[in-house]
N, C-alpha and C positions, 0 to 999 in steps of 0.2 A: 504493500500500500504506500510503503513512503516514496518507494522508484516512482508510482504514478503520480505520485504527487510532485516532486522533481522535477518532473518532465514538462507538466503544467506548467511549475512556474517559468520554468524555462522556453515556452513559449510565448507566455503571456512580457515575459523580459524584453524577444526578439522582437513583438510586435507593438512592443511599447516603442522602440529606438524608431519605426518608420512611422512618426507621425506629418501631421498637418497642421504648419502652425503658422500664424504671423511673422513676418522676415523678423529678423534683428532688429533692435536699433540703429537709426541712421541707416538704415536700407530699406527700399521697398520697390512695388512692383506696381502701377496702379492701371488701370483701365478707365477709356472714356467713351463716350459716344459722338464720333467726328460726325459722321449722318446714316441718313438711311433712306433707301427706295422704298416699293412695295415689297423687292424681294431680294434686295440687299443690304448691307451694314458697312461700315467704313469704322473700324474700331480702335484707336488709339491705346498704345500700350509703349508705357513710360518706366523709366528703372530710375534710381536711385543708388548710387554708391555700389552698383553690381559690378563683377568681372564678368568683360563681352569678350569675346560674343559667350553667351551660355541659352542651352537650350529651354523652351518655355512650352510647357501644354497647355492648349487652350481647350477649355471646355465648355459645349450649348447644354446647359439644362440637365447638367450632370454628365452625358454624354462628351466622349473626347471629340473635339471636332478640328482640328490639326493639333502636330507640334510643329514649332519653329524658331530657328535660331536669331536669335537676334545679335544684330551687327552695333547696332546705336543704341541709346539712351534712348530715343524716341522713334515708333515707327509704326503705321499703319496696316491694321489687317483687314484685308478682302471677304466677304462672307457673300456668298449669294444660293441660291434655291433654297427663300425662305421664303417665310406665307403671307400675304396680306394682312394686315393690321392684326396682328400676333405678339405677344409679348415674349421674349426668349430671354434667359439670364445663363448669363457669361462669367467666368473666371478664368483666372489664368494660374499657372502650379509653376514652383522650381524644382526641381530635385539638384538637393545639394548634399552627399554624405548618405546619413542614412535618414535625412529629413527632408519634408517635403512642402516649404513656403509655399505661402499662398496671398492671391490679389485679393482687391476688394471684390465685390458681389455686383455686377452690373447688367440691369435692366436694361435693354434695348425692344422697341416697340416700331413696329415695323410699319409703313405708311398704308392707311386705306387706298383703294384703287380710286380712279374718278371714274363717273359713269362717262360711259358712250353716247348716254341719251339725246341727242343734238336737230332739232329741226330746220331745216335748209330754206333758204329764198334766194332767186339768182334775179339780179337786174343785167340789162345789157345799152348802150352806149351805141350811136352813131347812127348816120344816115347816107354819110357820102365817103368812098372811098374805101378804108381799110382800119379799123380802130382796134387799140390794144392796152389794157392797164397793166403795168409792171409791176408795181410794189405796193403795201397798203402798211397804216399804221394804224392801232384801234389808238382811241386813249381813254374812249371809255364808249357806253349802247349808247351815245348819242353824240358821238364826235368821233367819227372816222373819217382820214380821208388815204384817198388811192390815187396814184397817180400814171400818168401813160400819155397817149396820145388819141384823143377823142375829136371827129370830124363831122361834122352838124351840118345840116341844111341853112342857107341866108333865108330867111327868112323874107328877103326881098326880091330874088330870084335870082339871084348871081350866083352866074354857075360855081363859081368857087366857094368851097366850103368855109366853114367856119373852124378855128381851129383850137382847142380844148385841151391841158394839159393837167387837170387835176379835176378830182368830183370828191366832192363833202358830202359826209352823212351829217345831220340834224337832230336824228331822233325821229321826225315826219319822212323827211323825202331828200334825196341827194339833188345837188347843186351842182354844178358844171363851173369852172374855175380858167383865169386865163392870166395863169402866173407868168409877168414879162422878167425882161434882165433886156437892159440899155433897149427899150422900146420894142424888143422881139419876144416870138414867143417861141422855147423851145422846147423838144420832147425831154421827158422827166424819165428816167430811168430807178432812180430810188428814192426812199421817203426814211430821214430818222429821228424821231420822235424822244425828245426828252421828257414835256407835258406838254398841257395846253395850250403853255405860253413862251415853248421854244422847240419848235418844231423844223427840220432842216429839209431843204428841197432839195436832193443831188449838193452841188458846195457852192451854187451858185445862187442862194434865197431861202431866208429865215424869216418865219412867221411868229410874232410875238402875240398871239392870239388875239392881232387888231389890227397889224400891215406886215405886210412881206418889207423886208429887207434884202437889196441885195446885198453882195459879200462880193468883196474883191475874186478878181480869177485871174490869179498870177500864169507866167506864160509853161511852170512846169504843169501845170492842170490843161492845156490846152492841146489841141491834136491827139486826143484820145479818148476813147471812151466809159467814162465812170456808171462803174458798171453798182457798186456796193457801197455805203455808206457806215461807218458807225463809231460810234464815241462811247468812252468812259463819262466826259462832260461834254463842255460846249468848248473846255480849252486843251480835249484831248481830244483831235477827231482825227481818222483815217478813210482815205478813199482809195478804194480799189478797183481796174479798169483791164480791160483789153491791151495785151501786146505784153504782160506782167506789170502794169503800172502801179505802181502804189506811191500815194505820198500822205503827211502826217502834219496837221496843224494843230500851231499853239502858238498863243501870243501873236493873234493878229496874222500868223506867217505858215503858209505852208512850205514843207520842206519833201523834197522826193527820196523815198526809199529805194534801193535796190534788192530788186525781189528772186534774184537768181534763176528767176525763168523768162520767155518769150511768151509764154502758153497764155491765152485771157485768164484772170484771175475774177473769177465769177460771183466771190462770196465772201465776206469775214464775218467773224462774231467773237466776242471776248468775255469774259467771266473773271471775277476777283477771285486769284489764289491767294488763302487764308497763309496758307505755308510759307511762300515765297514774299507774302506784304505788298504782291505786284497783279497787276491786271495780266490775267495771261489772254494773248491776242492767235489768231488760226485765222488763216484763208485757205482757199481753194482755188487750182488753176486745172483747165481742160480747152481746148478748142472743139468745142463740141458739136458733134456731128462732120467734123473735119477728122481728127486722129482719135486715136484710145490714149494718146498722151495727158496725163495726170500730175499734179504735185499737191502736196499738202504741205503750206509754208508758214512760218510760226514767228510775229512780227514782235521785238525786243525794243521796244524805243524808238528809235531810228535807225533801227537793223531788222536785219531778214534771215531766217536759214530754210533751208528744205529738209521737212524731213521724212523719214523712214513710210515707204505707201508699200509695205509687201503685206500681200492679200489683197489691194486693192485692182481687179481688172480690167474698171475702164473709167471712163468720163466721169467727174466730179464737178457738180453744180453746186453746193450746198455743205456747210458747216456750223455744227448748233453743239455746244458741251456747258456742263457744270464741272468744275477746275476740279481734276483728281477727282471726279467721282466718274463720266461717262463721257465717252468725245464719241462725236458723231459726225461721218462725213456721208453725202449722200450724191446720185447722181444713174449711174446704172446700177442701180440695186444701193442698200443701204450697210454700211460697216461700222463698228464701234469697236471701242476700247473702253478699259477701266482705267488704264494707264498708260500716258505718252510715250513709258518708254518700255514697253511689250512690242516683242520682235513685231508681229503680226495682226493687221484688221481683220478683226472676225465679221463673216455673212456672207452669206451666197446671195448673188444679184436678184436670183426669182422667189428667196424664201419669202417676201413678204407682199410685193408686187411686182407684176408684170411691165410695169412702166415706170417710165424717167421720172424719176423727182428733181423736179425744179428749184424745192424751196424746200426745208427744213428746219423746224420752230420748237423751240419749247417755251414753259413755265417753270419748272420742276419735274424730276426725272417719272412722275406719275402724270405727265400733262402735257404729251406732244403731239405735233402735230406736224404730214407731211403733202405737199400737193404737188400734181405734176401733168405729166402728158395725157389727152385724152377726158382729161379733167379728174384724173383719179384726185381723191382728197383721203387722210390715213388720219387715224387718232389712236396715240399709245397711252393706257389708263394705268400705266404700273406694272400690268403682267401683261395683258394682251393688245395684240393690233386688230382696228375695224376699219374697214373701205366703207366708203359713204359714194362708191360710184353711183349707183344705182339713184340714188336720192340728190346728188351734184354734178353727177359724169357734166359733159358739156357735149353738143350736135355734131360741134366741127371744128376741135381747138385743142389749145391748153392752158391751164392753171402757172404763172410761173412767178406767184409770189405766195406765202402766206401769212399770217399771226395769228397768236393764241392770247387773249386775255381774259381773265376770270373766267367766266362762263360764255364767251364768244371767241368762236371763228372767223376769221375774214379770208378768201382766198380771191385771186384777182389771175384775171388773165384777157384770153382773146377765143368768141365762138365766133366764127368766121363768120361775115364780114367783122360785126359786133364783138367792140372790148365789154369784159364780164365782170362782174363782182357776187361772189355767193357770201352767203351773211350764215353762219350755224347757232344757233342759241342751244344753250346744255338746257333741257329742262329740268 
């Protein structure tokens, strides 16, 4: 009897030495919640006075759900195929010796989807000629406008038309608009909206939600086509154009980047990296419908690099990310990353649609939206993608702008002859 008793305690000894305990003092291990999608997490894990690299388990909900080495004091983990608005709790383990520290206890709640539910209305434009709306900006259900080239009957019988480069929404009924620059009027290719009462027309007219202003057009803006528009403010703005044009103003002055390609550069969009304290900036260049020539270019101030397009196929029209959480480039078929600097764009060009996206828009990584050839229109709610063809397609055309805010859609193009504007309201 005394051996079995022995032997107990000699077990109960061995399993006393692998516990689970709070680090030491002056060390520790902590976990945060960076963000989160419908179906992923971005989870911060921070050391304290650790020797690195040393390995770290991380566990969902008791369950081990990776290990991994960590190299730095601070570094973000990846989590995805998790479930809509779901609560999951996270720690993180050392094994050090014969003991086994441990993080704090962290909740993470995962975002609801947004509904699909969305009711469509399409207007169309023109009477003479050939009309087409490029770009649109909501700013709120009763102040949007679109801009393009719209050509109207005289009303007094001259054969030459009238000629139309913007249309406002009200709230009741759009308005037809004929924003000049030194007494001409010219086609509007983009629209970027900071509010009501600063609103930019292409780089050549600013609306103070009472008169257009124009704006100087230095001669590096001139002999090219600006194709994309868009600012941090109103003293950080970038234009980007055909032939790889890019230039960047501040203070009054614009100044031209060099973009390390020829290709048209079709698109920018930027987002604040929380990491970096910097605006990270992304365009897109393709001559489309001409080669399958591509670049994805990543603009630093008043610099440029190209970077890394393996996985990417063909033609890019469109660029829409949240910094370090999802990039998205889009064009024949749509690709994304979680991270800039992952070898390779994931997505096959037909897994989501059969046609060109034009234009790609978000809110948040549960709230986007994409339109394109044929007048497809795409809305992503978190976890899944809907086509609204059926209910938006267009007779004899294409969609090639869009925007998403709160609960409306605007997508803008050209049904042949007729420039188009479809209106989605979420119900």
């Amino acid at each position: 009897m005394k051996k079995i008793i022995s032997l107990f305690s000699l077990i109960v000894l061995i399993l006393s030495c692998n516990t689970t305990e709070p680090l030491p003092p002056g060390t520790g291990i902590t976990l945060k919640t960076e963000d989160v999608s419908s179906i992923e997490a971005w989870i911060k894990i921070s050391t304290t006075n650790l020797q690195l690299p040393t390995s770290v388990t991380l566990k969902r909900n008791n369950t081990v759900e990776q290990t991994i080495s960590l190299l730095a004091k601070d570094s973000v983990i990846y989590i995805d195929s998790l479930l809509p608005k779901t609560t999951y709790t996270f720690q993180a383990f050392i094994q050090s010796s014969n003991q086994t520290f441990k993080s704090n206890e962290l909740s993470v709640t995962t975002m609801d989807t947004t509904s699909h539910n969305f009711t469509w209305q399409t207007w169309t434009f023109g009477e003479h000629s050939s009309s087409v709306l490029n770009d649109v900006a909501i700013i709120d259900e009763n102040n949007i406008w679109a801009v393009g080239e719209i050509y109207m009957n005289d009303s007094l019988g001259n054969p030459d038309p009238i000629f139309y480069n913007a249309a406002h929404w009200n709230g009741q009924e759009w308005e037809l608009k004929r924003i000049l620059y030194g007494g001409w009027i010219w086609t509007i290719k983009t629209i970027f909206a900071f509010s009501a009462n600063d609103i930019w027309f292409s780089a050549f007219a600013r609306y103070d939600g009472q008169n257009f202003i124009e704006l100087p057009i230095p001669s590096i803006l001139t002999g090219w086509t600006i194709n994309k528009i868009w600012g941090s403010s109103d003293n950080d703005m970038y234009a980007v154009g055909n032939n790889g044009n890019i230039a960047h103003y501040a203070n009054g002055q614009w100044t031209k980047i060099q973009s390390g390609t020829d290709l048209d550069i079709n698109d920018i969009w930027g987002d604040y990296n929380e990491k970096t304290g910097k605006w990270e900036i992304l365009a897109v260049a393709s001559n489309i419908l001409q080669s399958f020539e591509k670049e994805v270019i990543q603009i630093n101030g008043r610099s440029a690099e190209v970077l890394n397009k393996e996985g990417i196929d063909e033609t890019l029209s469109s660029v829409w990310f949240k910094s370090n959480r999802k990039y998205y480039v889009a064009g024949s078929g749509i690709y994304e990353k979680s991270n800039l600097n992952e070898e390779t764009w994931k997505g096959d060009p037909l897994d989501i649609t059969n046609y060109f996206i034009y234009k790609f828009r978000g809110v948040s990584l549960n709230d986007i939206v994409a339109a394109g050839g044929v007048g497809e229109v795409l809305h992503f709610n978190g976890i899944s993608w809907k086509s609204y063809f059926e209910e938006a397609g267009l007779n004899y055309g294409n969609y090639y702008s869009t925007t998403i805010k709160d609960n409306m859609i605007a997508v803008v193009g050209v049904d042949a002859p007729k420039a188009a504007i479809t209106i989605g309201i979420r119900q």
